[in-house]
GUVEXDO-305248 format. One line per 3 residues: number of its first residue (from 1); for each residue x negated, y, z of C-alpha. Coordinates in pm, 1 decimal. Each point is the difference from the previous one (the first is absolute). Example, Ala and Ser with C-alpha at 12.3 -4.5 7.8 and 13.67 -1.06 7.14 Angstrom:
# GUVEXDO-305248
1) -1230.0:-450.0:780.0; -137.0:344.0:-66.0 .
//
This chain:
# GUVEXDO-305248
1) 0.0:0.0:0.0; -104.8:313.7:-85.6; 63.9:333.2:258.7 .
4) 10.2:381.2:-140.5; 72.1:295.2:225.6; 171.3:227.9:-252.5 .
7) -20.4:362.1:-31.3; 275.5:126.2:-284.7; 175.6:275.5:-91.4 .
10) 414.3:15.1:58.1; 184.2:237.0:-173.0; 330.8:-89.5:133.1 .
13) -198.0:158.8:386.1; -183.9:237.9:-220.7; -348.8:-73.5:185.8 .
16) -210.3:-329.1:61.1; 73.5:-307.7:162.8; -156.0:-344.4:136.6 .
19) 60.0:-336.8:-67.1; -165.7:-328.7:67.4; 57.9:-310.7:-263.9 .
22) -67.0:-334.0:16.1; -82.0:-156.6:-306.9; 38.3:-426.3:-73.8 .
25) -380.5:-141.0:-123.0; -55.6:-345.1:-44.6; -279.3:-83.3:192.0 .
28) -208.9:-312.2:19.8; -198.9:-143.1:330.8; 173.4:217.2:214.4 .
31) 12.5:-49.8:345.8; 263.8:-66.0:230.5; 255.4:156.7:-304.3 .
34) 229.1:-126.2:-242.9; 52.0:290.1:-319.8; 225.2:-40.2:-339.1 .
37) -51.3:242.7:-311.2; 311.3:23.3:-283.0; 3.2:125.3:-338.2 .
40) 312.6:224.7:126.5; -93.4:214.8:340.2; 257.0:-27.3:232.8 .
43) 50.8:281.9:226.1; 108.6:21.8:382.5; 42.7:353.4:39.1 .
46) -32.6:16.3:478.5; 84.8:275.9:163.1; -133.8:128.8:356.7 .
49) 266.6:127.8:257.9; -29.5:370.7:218.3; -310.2:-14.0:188.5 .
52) -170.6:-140.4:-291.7; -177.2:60.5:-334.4; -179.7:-214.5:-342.6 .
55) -225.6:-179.3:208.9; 192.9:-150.7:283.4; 145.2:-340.4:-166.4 .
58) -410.3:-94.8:-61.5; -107.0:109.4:346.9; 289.2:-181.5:228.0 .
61) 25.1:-303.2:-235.0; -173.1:-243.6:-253.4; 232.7:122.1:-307.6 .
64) -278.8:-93.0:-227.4; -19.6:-301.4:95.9; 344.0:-61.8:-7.5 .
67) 49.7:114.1:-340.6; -279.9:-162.4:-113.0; 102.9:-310.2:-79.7 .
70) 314.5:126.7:-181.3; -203.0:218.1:-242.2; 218.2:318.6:68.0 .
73) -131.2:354.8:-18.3; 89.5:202.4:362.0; 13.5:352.1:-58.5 .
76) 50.4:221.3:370.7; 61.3:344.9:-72.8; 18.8:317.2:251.1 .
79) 289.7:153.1:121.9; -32.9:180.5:298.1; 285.1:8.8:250.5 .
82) 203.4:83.7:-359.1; 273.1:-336.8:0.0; -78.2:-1.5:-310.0 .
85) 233.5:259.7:-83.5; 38.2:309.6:-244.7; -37.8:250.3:253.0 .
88) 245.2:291.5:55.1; -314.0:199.6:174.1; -283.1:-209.4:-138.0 .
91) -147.1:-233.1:-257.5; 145.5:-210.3:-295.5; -24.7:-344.9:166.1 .
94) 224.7:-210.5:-104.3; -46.8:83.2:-373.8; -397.2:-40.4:67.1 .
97) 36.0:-359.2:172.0; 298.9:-110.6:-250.8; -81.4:138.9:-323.3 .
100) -376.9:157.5:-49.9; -214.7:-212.3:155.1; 131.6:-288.7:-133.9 .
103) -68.7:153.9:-319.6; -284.1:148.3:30.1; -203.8:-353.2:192.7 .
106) 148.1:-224.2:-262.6; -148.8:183.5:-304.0; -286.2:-7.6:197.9 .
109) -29.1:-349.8:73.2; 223.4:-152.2:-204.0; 250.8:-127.6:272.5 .
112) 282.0:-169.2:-138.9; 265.3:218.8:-24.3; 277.9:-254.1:-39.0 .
115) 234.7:-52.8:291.3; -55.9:-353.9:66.9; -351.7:133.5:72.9 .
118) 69.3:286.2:274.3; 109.8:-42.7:371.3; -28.2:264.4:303.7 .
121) -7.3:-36.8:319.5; -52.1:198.6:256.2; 15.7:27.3:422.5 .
124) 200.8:246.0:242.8; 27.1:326.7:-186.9; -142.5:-191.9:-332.9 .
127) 282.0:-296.3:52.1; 271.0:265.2:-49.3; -201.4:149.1:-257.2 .
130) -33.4:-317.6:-206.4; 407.6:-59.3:26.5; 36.7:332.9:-150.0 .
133) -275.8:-0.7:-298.0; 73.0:-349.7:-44.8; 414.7:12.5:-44.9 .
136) 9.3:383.6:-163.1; -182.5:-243.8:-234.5; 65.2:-313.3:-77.9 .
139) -103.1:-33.2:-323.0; -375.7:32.0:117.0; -40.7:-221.8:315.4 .
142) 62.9:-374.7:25.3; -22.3:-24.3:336.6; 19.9:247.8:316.6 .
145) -118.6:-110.2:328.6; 82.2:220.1:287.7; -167.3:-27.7:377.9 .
148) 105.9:154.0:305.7; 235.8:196.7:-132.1; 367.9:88.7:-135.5 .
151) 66.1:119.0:-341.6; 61.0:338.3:208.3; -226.3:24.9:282.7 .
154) 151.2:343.3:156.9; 337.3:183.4:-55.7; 83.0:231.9:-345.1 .
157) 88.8:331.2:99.8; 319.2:102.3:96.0; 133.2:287.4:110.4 .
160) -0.2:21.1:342.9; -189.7:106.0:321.1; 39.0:-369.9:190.3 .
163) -376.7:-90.1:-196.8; -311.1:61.7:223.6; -232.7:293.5:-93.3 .
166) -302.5:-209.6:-159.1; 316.1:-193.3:-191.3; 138.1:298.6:-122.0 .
169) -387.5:166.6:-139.2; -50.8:-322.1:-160.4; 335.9:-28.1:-175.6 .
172) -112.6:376.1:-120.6; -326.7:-92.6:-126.1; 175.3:-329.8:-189.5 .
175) 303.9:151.7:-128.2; 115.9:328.1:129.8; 353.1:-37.6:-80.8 .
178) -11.8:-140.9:-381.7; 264.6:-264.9:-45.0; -159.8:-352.2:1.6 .
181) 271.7:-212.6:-187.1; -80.7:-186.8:-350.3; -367.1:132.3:62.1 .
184) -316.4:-221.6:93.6; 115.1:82.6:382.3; 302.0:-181.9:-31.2 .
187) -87.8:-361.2:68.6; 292.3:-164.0:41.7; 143.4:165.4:-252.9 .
190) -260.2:-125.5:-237.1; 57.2:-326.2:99.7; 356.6:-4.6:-56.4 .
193) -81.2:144.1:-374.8; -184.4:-260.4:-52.8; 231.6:-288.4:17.2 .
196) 283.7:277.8:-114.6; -207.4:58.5:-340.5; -169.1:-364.9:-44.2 .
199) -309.5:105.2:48.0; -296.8:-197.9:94.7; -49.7:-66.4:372.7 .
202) -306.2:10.4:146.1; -89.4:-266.0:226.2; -0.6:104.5:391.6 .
205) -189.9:-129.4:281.8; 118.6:157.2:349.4; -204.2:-98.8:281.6 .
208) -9.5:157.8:360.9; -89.6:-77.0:372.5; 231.6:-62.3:269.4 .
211) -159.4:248.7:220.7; -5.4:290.6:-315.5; 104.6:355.0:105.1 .
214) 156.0:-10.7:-360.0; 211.8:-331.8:56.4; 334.0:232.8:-44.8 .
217) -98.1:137.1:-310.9; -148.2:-377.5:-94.4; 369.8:-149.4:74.6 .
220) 211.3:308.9:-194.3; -202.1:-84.8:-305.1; -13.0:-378.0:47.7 .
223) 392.4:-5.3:91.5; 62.8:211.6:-323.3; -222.6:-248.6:-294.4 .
226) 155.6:-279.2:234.8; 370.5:143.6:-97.0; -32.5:-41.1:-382.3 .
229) 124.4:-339.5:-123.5; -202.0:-285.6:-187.7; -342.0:230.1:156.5 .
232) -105.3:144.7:-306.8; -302.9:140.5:156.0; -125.5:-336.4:93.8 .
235) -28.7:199.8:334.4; -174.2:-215.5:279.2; -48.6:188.8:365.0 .
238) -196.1:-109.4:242.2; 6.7:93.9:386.4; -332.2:-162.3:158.5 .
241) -118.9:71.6:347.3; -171.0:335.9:-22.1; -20.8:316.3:-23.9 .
244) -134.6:316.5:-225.5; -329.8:-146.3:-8.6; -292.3:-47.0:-197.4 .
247) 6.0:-404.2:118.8; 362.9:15.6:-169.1; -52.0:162.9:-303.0 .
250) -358.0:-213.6:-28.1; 163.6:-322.9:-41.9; 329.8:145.5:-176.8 .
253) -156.7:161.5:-280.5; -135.0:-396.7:-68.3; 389.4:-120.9:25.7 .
256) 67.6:273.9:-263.4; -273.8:-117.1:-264.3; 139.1:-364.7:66.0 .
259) 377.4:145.0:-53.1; -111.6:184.1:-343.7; -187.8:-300.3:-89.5 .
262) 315.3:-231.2:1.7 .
//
């Protein structure tokens, strides 16, 4: 596998950015590591959660070592504390993480652009933001998986007082008042268009620990893809023992490359 600390320029945030990529390499006497290498580069696309940034998934686990053996590309972008959202007060996030990068890294490197080829996946703040990228569209992803997290991790704006302060600012920042329904915000709402419309559905892996300050927003979203008949989503959740840790997400990001690999 091969490892590249990226410096680029985004002109969806107007300025530059990081991002760290793993790429597949067939390797011979290797030790103590099993690697694949396809004609067609297949793409995981991970994103980090709040506190984080591009370099966390190689620091707290062996992601290139998991990948490895599957042959898959891992691209971990930069966010900031963003949620991967157009900003009202802010950057372009959303259309950076959904629609330039991915563009601009596959001429590149020659990913695969085909959608049997792409998954994200993602942790806390990134688990929400991979059901949102991944459902606004579906025609791009095969797969989503989504850890520690709900599809919506903290409440839309509304109008009213009853929010805390620190809720309220960050609502601002996000959104400040522009109407969220039919756009990439509106999750659910996606999701519903995409069985409405017969569109593809991206697989979706769910997984989150018992102990999880996010559990609520985990069981909304899991009692919502659990509501649509026949499970067109192939949606699997999983509850373990745990909590939002890197010892979960270490050995759940391995259940989601065995998922993807079905």
């Amino acid at each position: 596998m091969a490892l590249i600390h990226a410096g680029l320029r985004s002109n969806a945030l107007g300025r530059g950015v990081s991002c760290d990529i793993i790429l597949p390499q067939k390797s011979s006497k290797l030790i103590g590591m099993e690697t694949a290498e396809h004609e067609k580069i297949k793409v995981l696309w991970l994103l980090h959660g709040m506190s984080d940034d591009c370099t966390i998934w190689q620091r707290r686990t062996s992601i290139e070592r998991y990948a490895a053996p599957y042959g898959l590309a891992v691209v971990m972008p930069d966010v900031e504390l963003s949620s991967y959202t157009n900003l009202a007060h802010g950057g372009r996030f959303y259309d950076y993480i959904a629609k330039e990068l991915p563009e601009t890294l596959s001429r590149m490197f020659g990913f695969s652009t085909a959608r049997e080829d792409n998954f994200i996946a993602g942790l806390s703040m990134g688990g929400a933001g991979c059901m949102k990228i991944g459902l606004a569209n579906p025609d791009k992803y095969a797969a989503i998986g989504c850890l520690s997290a709900g599809a919506l991790n903290s409440p839309l704006p509304v109008a009213t007082h009853a929010l805390d302060p620190a809720k309220q600012y960050y609502s601002y920042i996000r959104f400040d008042g522009r109407e969220l329904e039919g756009t990439e915000e509106d999750v659910f709402g996606n999701a519903k268009k995409i069985i409405e419309q017969g569109l593809p559905c991206p697989r979706i892996y769910h997984s989150t620990g018992s102990d999880d300050f996010l559990l609520g927003a985990a069981h909304q979203t899991r009692d919502f893809f659990q509501s649509f008949e026949g499970n067109p989503f192939d949606y699997t959740f999983e509850e373990d023992p745990g909590a939002h840790t890197w010892e979960y997400w270490d050995l759940h990001i391995q259940r989601f490359l065995e998922y993807i690999a079905k």
